[in-house]
Backbone bond lengths (Angstrom), bond angles and torsions (degrees), N, CA, C in turn:
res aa  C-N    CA-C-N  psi(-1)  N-CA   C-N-CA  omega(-1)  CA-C   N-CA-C  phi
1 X - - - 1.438 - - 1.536 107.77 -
2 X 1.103 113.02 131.86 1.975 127.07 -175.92 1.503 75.28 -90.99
3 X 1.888 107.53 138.63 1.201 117.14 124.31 1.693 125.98 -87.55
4 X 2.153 87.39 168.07 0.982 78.48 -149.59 1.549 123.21 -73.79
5 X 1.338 128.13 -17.17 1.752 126.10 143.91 0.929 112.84 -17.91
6 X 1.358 134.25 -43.98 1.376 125.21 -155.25 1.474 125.80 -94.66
7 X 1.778 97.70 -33.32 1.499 117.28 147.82 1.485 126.53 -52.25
8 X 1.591 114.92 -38.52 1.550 138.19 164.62 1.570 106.16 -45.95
9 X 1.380 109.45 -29.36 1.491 114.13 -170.22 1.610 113.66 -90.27
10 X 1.230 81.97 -55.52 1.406 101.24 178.86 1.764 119.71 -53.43
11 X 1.102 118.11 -24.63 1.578 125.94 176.14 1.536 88.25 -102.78
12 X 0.896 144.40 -15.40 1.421 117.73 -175.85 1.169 94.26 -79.66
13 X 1.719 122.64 -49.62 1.905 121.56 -176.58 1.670 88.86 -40.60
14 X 1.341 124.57 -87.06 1.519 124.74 -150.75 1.619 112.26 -43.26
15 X 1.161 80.94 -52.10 1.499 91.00 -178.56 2.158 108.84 -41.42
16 X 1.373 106.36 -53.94 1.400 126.90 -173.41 1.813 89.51 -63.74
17 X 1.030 129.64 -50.45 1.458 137.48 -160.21 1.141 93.66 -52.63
18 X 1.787 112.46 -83.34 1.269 128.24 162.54 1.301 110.18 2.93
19 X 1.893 121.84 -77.74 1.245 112.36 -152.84 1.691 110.44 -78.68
20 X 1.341 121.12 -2.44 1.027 121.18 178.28 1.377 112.54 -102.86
21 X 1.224 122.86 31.01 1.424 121.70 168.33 1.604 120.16 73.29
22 X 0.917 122.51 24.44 1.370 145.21 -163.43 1.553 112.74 -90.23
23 X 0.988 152.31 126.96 1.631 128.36 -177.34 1.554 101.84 -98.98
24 X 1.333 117.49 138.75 1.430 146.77 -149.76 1.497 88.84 -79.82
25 X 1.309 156.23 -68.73 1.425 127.06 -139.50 1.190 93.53 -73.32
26 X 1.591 125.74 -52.43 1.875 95.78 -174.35 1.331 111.21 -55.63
27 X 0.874 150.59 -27.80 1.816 144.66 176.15 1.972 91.06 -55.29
28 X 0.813 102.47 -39.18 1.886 113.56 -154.23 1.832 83.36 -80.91
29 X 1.079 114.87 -43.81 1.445 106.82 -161.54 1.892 110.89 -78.36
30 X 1.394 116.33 -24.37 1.203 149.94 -138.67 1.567 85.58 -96.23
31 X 1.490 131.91 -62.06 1.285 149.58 -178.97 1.544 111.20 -88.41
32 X 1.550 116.29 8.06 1.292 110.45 153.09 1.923 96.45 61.43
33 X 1.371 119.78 49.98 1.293 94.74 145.84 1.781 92.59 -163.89
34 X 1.262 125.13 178.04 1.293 130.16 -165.41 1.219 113.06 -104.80
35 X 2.008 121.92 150.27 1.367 111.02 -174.06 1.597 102.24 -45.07
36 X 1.188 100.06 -73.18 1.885 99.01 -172.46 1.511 114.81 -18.72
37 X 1.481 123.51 -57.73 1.183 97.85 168.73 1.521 139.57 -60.33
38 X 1.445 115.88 -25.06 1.621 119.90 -165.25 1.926 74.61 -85.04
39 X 1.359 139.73 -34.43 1.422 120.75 -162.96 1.586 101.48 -63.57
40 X 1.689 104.34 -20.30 2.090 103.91 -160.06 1.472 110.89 -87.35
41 X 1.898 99.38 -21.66 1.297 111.14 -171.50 2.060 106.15 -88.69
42 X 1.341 112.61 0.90 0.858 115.96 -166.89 1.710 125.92 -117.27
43 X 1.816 100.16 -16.84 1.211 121.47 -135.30 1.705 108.13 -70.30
44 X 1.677 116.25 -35.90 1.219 123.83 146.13 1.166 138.24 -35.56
45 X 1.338 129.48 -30.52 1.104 119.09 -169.98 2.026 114.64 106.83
46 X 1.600 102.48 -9.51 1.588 95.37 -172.97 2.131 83.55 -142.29
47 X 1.032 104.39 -176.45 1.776 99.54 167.41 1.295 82.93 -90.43
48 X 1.857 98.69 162.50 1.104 128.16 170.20 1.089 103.25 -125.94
49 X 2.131 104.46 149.11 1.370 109.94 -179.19 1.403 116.55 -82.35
50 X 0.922 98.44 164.67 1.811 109.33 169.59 1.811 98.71 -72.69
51 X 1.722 107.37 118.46 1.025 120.08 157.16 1.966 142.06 -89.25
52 X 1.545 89.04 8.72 1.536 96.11 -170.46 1.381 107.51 -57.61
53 X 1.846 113.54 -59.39 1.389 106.63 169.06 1.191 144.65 -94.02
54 X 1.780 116.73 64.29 1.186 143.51 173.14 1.556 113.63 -114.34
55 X 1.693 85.10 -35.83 2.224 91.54 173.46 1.388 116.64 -50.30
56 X 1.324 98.98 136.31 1.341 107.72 167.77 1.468 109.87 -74.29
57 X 1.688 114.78 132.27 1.597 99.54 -169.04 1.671 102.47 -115.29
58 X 1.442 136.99 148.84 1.218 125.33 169.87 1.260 113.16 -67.26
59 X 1.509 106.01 158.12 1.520 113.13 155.56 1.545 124.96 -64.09
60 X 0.813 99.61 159.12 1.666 111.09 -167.34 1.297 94.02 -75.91
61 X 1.312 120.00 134.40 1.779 102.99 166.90 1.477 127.04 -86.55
62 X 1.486 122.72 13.64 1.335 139.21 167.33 1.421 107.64 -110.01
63 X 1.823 129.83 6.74 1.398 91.47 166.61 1.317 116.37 -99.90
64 X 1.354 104.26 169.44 1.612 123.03 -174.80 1.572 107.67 -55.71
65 X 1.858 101.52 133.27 1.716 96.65 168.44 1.610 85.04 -62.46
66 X 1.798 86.14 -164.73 1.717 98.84 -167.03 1.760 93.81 -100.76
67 X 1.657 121.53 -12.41 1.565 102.34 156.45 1.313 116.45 -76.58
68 X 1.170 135.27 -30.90 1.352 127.66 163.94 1.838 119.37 -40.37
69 X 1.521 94.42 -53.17 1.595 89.12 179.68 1.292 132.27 -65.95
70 X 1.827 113.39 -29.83 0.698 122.74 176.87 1.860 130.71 -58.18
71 X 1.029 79.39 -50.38 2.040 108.34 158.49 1.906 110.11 -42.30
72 X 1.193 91.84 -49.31 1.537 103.83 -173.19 1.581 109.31 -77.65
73 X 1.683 120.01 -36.28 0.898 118.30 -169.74 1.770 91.45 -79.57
74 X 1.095 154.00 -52.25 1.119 159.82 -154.93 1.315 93.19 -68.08
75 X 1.365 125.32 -37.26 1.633 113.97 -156.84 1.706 97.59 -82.19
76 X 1.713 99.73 -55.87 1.671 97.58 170.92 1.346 123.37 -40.38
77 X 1.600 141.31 -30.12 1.048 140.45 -155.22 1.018 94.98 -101.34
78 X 1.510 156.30 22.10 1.776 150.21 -140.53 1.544 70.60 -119.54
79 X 1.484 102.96 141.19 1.992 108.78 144.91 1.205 126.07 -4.84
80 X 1.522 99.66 -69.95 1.619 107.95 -150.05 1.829 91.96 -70.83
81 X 1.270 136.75 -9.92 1.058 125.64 -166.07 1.438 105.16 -120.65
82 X 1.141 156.21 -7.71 1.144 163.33 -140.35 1.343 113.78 -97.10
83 X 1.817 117.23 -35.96 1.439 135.59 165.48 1.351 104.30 -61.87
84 X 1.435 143.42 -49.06 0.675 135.89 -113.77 1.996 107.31 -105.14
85 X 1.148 144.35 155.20 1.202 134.48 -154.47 1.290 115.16 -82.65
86 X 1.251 131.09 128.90 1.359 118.96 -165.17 1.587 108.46 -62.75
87 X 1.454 105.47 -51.14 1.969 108.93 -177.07 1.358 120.11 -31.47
88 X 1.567 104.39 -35.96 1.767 114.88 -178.24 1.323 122.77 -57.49
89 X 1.214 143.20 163.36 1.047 134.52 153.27 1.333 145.57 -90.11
90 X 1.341 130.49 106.73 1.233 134.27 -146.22 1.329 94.01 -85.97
91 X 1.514 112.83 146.00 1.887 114.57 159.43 1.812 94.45 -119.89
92 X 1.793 97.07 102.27 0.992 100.41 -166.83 2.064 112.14 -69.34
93 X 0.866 135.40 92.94 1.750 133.13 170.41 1.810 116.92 -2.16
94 X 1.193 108.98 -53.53 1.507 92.69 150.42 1.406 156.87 -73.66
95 X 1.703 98.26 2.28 1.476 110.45 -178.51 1.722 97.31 -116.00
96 X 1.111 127.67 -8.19 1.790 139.64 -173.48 1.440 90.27 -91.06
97 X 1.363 147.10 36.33 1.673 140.99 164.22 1.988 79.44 -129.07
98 X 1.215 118.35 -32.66 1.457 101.33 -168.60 1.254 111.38 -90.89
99 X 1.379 128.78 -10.73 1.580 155.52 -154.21 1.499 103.21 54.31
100 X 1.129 116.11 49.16 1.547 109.99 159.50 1.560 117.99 -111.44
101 X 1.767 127.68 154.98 1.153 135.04 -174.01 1.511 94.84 -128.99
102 X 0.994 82.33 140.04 2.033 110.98 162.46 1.663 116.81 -109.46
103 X 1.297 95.27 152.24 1.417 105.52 167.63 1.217 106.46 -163.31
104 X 1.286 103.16 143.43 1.352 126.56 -136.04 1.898 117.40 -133.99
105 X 1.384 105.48 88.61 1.696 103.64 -143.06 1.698 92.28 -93.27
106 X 1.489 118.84 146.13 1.432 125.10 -176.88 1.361 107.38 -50.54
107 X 1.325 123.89 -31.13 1.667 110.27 -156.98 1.533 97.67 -79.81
């Protein structure tokens, strides 16, 4: 994601290129982004911001309420599990009476 300074910059180069007789895709290729984009970032008349993180995004319909996690976080942290590698997949003993599995990724 370009901020938006940086987009500010970036049309001023083309823009400057432009007036110096310069032909635009190497300017376009040079700054790593495509006419289409400098046309989307431009198309108003002013730059436009990046709207991706303004969306409202749904919830996932598989993540955990926060009693669920909590349960999970308590169960992962017990002794017997604490050695054990996060990447793997745990079948945690309190969720194997409901037939459910977790997995449980390091990041």
């Amino acid at each position: 994601m370009i901020s938006a300074s940086d987009r500010a910059i970036a049309i001023e180069l083309i823009d400057e290129a432009r007036k110096t007789g310069a032909r635009l895709k190497p300017a376009y290729k040079i700054l790593h982004i495509s006419e289409r984009t400098y046309q989307r970032w431009t198309q108003e008349g002013n730059i436009k911001e990046d709207q991706r993180p303004l969306v409202e995004r749904p919830v996932p319909k598989n993540k955990l309420t926060n009693e669920e996690r909590e349960k999970l976080l308590k169960t992962i942290n017990k002794p017997e599990y604490v050695a054990l590698n996060p990447l793997k997949e745990i079948e945690y003993q309190d969720y194997k009476d409901r037939g459910y599995q977790c997995k449980e990724s390091g990041a």
